[in-house]
PDB file with SEQRES, HELIX, SHEET and CRYST1 records, atoms N, CA, C and O in Angstrom:
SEQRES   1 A   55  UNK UNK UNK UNK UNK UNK UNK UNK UNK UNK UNK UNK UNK          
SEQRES   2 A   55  UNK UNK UNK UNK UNK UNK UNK UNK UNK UNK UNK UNK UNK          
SEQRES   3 A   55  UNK UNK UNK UNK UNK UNK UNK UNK UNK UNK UNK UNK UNK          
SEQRES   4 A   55  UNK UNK UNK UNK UNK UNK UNK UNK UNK UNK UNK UNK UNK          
SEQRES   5 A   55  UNK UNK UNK                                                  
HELIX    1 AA1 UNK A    3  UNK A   37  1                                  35    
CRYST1    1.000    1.000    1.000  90.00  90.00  90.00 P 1           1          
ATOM      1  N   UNK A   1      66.342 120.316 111.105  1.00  0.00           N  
ATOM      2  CA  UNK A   1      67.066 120.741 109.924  1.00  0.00           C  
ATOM      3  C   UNK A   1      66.247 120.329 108.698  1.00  0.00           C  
ATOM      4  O   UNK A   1      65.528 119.337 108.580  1.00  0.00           O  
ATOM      5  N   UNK A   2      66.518 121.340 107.769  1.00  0.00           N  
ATOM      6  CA  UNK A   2      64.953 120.932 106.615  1.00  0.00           C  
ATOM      7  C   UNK A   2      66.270 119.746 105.917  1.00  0.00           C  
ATOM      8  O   UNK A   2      67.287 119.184 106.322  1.00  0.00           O  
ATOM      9  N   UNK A   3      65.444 119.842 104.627  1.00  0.00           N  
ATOM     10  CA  UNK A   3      65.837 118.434 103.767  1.00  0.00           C  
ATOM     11  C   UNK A   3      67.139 119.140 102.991  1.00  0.00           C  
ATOM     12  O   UNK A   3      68.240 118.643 102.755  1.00  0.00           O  
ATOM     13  N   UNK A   4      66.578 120.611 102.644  1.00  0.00           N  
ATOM     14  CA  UNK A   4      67.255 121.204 101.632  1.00  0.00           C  
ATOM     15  C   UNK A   4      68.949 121.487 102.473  1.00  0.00           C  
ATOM     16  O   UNK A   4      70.079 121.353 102.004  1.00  0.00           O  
ATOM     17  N   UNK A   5      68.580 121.833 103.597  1.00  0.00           N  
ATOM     18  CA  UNK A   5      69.802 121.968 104.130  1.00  0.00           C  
ATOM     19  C   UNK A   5      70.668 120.823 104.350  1.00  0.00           C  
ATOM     20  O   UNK A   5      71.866 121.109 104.333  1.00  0.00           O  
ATOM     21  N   UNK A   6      70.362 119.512 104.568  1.00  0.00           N  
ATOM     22  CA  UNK A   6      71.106 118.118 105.091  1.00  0.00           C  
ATOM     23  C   UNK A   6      71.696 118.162 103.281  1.00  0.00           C  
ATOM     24  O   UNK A   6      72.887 118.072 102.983  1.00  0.00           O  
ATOM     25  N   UNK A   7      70.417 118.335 102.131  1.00  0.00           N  
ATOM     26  CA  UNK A   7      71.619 117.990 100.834  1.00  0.00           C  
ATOM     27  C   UNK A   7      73.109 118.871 100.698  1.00  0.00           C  
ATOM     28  O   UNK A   7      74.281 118.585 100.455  1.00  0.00           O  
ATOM     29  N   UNK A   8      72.349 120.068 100.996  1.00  0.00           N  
ATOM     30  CA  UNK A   8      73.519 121.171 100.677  1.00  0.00           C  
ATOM     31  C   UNK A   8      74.743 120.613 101.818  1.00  0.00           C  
ATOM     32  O   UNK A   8      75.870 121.021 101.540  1.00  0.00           O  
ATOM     33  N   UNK A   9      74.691 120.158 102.458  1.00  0.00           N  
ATOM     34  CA  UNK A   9      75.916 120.045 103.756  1.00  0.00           C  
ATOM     35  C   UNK A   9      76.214 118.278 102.550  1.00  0.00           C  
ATOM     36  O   UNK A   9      77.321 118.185 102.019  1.00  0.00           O  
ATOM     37  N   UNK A  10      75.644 117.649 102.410  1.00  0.00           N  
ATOM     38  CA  UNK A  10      76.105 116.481 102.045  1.00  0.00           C  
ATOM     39  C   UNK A  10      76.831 116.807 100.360  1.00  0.00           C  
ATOM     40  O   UNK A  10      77.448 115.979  99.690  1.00  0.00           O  
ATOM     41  N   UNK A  11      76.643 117.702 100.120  1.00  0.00           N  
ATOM     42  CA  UNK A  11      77.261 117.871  98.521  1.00  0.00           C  
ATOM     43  C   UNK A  11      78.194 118.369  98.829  1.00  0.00           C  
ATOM     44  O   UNK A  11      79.178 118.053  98.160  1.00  0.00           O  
ATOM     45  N   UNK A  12      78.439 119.507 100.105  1.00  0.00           N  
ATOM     46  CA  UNK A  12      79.759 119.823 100.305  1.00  0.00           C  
ATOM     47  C   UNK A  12      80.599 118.766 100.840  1.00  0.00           C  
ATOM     48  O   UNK A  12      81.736 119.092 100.499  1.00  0.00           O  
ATOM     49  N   UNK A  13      80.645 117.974 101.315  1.00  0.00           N  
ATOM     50  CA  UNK A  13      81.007 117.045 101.730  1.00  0.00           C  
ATOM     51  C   UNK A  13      81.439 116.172 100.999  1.00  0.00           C  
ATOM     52  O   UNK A  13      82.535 115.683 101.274  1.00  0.00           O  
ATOM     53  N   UNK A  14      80.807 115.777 100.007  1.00  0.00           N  
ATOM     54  CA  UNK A  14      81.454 114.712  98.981  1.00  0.00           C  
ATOM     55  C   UNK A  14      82.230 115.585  97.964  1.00  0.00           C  
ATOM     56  O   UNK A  14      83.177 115.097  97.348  1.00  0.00           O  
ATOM     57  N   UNK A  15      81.848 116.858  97.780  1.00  0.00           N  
ATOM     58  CA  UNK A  15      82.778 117.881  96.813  1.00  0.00           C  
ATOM     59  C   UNK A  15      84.068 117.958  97.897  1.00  0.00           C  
ATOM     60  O   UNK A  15      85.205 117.834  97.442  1.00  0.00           O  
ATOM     61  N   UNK A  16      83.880 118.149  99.224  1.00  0.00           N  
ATOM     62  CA  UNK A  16      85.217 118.361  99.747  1.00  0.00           C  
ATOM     63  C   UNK A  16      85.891 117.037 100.012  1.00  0.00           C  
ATOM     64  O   UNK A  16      86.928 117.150 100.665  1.00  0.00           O  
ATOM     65  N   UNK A  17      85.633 116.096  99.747  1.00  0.00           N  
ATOM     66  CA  UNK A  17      86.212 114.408  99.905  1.00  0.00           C  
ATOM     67  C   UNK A  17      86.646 114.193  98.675  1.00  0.00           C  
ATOM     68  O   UNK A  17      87.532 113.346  98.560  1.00  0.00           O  
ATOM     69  N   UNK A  18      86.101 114.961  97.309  1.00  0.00           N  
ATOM     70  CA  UNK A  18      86.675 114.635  96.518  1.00  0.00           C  
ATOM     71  C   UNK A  18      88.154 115.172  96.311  1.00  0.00           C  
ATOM     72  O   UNK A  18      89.206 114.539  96.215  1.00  0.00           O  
ATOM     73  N   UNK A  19      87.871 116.732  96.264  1.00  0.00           N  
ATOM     74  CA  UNK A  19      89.241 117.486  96.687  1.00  0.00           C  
ATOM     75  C   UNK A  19      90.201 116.917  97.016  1.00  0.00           C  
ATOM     76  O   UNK A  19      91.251 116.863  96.376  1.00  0.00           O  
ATOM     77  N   UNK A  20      89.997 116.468  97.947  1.00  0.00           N  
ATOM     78  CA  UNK A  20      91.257 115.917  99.227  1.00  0.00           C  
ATOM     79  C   UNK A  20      91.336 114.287  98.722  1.00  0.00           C  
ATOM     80  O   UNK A  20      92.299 113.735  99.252  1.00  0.00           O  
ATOM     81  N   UNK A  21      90.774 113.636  98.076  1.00  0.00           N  
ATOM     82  CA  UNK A  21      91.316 112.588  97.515  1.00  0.00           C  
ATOM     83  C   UNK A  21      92.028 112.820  95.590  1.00  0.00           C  
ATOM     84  O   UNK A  21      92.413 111.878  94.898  1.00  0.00           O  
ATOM     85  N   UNK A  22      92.015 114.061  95.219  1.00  0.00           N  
ATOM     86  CA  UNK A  22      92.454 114.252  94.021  1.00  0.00           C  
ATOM     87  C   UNK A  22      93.715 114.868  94.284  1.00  0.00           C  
ATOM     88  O   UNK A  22      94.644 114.740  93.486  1.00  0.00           O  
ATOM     89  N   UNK A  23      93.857 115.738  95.678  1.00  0.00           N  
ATOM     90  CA  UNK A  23      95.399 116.028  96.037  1.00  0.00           C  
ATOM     91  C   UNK A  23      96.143 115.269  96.210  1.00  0.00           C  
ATOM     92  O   UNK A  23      97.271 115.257  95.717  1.00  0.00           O  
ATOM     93  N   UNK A  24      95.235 113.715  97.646  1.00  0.00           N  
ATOM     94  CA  UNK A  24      96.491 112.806  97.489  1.00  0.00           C  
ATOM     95  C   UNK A  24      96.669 111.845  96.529  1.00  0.00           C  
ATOM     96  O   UNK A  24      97.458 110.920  96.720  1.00  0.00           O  
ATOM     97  N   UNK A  25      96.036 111.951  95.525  1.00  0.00           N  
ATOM     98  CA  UNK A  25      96.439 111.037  94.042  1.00  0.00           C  
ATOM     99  C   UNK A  25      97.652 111.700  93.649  1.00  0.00           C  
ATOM    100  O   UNK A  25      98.800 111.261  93.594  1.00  0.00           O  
ATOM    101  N   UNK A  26      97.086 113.085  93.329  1.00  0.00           N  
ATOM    102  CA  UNK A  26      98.443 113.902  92.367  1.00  0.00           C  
ATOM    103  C   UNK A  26     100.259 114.052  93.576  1.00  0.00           C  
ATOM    104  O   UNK A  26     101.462 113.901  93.366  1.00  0.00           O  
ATOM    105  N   UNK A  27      99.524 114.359  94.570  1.00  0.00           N  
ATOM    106  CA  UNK A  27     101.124 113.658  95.722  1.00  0.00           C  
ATOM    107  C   UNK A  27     101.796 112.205  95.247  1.00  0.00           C  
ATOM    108  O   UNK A  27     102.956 111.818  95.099  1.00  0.00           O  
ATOM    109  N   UNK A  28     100.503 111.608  95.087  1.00  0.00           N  
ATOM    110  CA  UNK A  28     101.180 109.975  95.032  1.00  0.00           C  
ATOM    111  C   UNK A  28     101.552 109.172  94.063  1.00  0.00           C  
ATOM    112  O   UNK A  28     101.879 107.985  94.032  1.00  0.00           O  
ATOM    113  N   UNK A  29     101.422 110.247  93.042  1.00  0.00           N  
ATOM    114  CA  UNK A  29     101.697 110.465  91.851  1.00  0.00           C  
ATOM    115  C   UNK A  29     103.023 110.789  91.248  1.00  0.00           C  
ATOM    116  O   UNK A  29     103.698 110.021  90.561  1.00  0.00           O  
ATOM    117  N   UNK A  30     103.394 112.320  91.666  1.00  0.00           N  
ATOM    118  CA  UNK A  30     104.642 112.591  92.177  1.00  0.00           C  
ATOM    119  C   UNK A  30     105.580 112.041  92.719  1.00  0.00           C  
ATOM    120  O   UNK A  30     106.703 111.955  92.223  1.00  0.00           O  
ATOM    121  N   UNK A  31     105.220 111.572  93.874  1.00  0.00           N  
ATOM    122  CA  UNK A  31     106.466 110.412  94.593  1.00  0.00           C  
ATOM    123  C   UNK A  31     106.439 109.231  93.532  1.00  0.00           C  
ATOM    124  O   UNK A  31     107.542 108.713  93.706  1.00  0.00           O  
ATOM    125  N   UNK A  32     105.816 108.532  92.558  1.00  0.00           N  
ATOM    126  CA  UNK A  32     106.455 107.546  91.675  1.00  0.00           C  
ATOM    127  C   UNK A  32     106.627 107.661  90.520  1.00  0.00           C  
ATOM    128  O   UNK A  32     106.939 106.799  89.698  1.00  0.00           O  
ATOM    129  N   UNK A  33     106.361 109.137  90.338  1.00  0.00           N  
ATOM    130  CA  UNK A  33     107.006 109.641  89.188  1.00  0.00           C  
ATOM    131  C   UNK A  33     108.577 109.549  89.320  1.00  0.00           C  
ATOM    132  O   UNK A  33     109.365 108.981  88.565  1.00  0.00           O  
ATOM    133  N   UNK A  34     108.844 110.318  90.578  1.00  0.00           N  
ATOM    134  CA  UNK A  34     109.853 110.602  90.899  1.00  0.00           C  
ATOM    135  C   UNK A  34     111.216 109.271  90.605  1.00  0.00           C  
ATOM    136  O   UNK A  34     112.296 109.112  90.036  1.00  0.00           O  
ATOM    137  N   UNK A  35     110.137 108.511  91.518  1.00  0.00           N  
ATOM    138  CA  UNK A  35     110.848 106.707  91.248  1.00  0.00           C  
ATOM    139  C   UNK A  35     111.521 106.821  90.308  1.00  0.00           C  
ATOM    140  O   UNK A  35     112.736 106.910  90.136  1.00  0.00           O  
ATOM    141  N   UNK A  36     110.087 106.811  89.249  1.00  0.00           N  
ATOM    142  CA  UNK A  36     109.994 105.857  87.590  1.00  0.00           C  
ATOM    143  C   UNK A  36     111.425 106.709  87.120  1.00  0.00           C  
ATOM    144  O   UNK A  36     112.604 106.372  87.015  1.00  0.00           O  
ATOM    145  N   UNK A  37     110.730 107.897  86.914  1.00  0.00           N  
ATOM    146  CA  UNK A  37     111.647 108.977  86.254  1.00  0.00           C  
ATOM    147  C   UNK A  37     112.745 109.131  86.220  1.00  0.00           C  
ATOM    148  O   UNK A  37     113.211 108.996  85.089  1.00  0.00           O  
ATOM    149  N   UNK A  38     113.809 109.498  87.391  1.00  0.00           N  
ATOM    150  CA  UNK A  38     114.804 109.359  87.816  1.00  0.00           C  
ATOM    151  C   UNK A  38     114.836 110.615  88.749  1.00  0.00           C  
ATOM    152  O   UNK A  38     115.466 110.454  89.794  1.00  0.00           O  
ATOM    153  N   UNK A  39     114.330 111.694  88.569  1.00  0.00           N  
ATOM    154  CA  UNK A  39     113.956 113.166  89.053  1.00  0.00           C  
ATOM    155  C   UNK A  39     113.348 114.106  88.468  1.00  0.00           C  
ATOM    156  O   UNK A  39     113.281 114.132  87.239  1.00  0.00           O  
ATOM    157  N   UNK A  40     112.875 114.912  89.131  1.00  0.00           N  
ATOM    158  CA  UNK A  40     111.987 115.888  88.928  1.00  0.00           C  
ATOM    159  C   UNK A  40     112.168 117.093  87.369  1.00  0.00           C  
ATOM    160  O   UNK A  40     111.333 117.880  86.923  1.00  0.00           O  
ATOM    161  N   UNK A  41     113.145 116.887  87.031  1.00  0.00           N  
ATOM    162  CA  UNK A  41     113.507 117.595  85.142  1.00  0.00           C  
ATOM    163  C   UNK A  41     112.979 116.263  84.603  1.00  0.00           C  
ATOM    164  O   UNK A  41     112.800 116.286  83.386  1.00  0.00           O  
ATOM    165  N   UNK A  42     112.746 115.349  85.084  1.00  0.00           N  
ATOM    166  CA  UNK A  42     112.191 114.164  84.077  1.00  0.00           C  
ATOM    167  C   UNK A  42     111.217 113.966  83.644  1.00  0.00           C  
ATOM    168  O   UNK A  42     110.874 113.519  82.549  1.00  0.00           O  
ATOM    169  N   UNK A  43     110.427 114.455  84.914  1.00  0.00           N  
ATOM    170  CA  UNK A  43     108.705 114.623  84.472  1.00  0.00           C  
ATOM    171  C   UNK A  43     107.908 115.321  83.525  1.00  0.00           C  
ATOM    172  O   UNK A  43     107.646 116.466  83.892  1.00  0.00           O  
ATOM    173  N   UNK A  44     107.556 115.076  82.698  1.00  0.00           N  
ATOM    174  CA  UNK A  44     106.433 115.646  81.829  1.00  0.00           C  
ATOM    175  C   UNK A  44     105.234 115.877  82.461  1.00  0.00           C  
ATOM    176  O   UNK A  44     105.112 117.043  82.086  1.00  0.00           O  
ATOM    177  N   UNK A  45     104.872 115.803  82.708  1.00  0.00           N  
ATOM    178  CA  UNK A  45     103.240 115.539  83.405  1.00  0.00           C  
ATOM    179  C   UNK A  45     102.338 114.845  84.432  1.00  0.00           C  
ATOM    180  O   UNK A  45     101.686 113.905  83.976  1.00  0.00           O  
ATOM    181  N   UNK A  46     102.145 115.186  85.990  1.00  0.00           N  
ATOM    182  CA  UNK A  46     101.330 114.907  86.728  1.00  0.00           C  
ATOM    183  C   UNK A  46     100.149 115.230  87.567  1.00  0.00           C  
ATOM    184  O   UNK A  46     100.036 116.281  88.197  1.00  0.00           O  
ATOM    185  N   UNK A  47      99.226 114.219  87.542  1.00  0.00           N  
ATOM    186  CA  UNK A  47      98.169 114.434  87.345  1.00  0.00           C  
ATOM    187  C   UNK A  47      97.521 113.428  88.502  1.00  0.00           C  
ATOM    188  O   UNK A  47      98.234 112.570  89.024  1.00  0.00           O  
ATOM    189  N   UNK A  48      95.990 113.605  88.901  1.00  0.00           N  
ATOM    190  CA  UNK A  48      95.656 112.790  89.609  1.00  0.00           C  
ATOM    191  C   UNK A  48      95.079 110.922  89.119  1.00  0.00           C  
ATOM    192  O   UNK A  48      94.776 109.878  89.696  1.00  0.00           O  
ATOM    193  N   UNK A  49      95.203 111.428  87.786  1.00  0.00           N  
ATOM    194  CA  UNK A  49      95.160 109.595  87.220  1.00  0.00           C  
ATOM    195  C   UNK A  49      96.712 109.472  86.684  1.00  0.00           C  
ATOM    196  O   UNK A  49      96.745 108.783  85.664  1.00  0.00           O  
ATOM    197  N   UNK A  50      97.874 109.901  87.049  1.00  0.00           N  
ATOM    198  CA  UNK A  50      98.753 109.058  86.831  1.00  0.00           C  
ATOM    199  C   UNK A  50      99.791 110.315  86.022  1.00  0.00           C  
ATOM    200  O   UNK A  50      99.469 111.496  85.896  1.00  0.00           O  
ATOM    201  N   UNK A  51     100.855 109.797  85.627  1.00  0.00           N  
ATOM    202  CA  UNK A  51     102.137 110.654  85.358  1.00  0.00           C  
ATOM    203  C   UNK A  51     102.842 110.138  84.263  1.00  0.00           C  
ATOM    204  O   UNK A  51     102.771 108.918  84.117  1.00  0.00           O  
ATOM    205  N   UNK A  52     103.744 111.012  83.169  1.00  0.00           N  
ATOM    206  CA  UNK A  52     104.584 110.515  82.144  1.00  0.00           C  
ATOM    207  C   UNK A  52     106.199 110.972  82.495  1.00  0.00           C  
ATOM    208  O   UNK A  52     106.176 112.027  83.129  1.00  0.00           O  
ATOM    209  N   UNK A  53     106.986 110.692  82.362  1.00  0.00           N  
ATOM    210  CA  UNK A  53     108.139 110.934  81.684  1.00  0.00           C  
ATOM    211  C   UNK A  53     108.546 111.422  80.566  1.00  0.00           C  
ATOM    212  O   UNK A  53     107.974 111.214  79.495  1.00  0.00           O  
ATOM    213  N   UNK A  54     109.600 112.137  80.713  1.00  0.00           N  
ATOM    214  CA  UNK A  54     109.849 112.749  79.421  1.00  0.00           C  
ATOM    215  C   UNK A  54     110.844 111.827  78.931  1.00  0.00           C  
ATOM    216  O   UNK A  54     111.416 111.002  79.643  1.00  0.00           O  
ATOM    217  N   UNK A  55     111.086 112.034  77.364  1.00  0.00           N  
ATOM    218  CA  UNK A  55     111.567 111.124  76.622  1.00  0.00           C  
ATOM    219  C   UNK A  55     113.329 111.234  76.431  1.00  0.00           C  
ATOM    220  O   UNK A  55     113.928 110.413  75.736  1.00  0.00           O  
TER     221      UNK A  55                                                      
END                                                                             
C-alpha cells in the first residue's frame, strides 16, 4: 500500500472519529439539558460543547 493511500484511509478515520464523538457530545448534551432545564420547551440551544436554557 503506497504512503499516499495509508494517509488518505488515516484522515478518514480521524474525520470519522471525530463525527461520532461530536454526536455523542451533542446526545450527552441533551440528556443534561434535559436535567438542568426541566424539559425539552426549555432548551435554547444544544450543541456539542454544551447547552443553555431558556430564560
Amino acid at each position: 500500500m503506497s504512503k499516499i493511500k495509508k494517509i488518505v484511509i488515516a484522515v478518514v478515520i480521524v474525520l470519522s472519529l471525530g463525527a461520532i464523538a461530536k454526536q455523542y457530545n451533542e446526545y450527552n448534551h441533551t440528556e443534561m439539558a434535559i436535567k438542568e432545564c426541566g424539559n425539552k420547551d426549555n432548551i435554547a440551544k444544544v450543541d456539542s460543547k454544551g447547552f443553555e436554557c431558556k430564560d
